[in-house]
N, C-alpha and C positions, 0 to 999 in steps of 0.2 A: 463410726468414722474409720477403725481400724480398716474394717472391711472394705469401706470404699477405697481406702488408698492401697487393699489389694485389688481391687479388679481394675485401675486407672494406671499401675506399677508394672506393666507388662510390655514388651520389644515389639509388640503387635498394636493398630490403633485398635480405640475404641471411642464408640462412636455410641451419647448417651442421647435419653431424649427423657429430660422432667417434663414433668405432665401433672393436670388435675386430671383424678380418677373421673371425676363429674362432668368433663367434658370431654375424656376420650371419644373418637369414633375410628369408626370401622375403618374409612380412608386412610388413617394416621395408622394404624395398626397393618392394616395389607402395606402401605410406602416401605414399614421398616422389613416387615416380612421380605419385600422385594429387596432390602438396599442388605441383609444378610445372607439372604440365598445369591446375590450376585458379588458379595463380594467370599462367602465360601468361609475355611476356615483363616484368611489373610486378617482378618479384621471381627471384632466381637463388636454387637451391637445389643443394646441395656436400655430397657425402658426401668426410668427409678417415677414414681407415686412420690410428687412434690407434700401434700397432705402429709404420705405416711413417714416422712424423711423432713421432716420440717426442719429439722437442728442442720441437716445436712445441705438444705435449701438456701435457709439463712447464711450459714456459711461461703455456698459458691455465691450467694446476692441471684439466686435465681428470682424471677419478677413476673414472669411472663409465662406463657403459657399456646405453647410448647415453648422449650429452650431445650436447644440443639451442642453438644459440647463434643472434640473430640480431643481424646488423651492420649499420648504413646509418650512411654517412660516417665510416666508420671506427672509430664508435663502439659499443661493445657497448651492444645496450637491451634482452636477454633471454636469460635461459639456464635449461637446467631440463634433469636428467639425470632417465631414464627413459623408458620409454616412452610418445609421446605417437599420440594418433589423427592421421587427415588432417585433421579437422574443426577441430578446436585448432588444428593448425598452419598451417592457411589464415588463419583469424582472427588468431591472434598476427601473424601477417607482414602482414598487410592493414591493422594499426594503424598502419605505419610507411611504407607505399606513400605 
């Protein structure tokens, strides 16, 4: 837990996405690829493995699969399970740059 409340404790957003390992695909993996490469080093984006993070799941009441969170200064200011485009998720994170 320590850990995660370093990488969510930063002036910059960051934009998470839990997942099951077992239902990744390729789609959801190239969106974030794009939604980092376009937004550069302004914003960090974290895929966290709901499985391998269960304590840490339970915690944030993640449920779903994808769920989408973004944090600057440690604060949650968006969240939305489901899948989203790269175009959405550039925009949502650029509110908070």
């Amino acid at each position: 837990m320590t850990k995660f409340g370093e990488l969510i404790n930063v002036d910059k957003p960051v934009l998470i996405d839990f997942y099951f390992d077992w239902s990744e695909n390729e789609n959801n993996l190239d969106t974030l690829k794009d939604v980092a490469a376009a937004l550069g080093d302004k914003a960090k984006v974290i895929k966290i493995d709901i499985k391998k993070n269960e304590i840490l799941a339970e915690t944030l009441r993640v449920k779903g699969n994808p769920t989408f969170m973004i944090y600057k200064n440690g604060e949650m200011k968006w969240r939305q399970t489901g899948e989203q485009d790269a175009n959405t998720l550039i925009g949502l994170v650029q509110q908070y740059v």
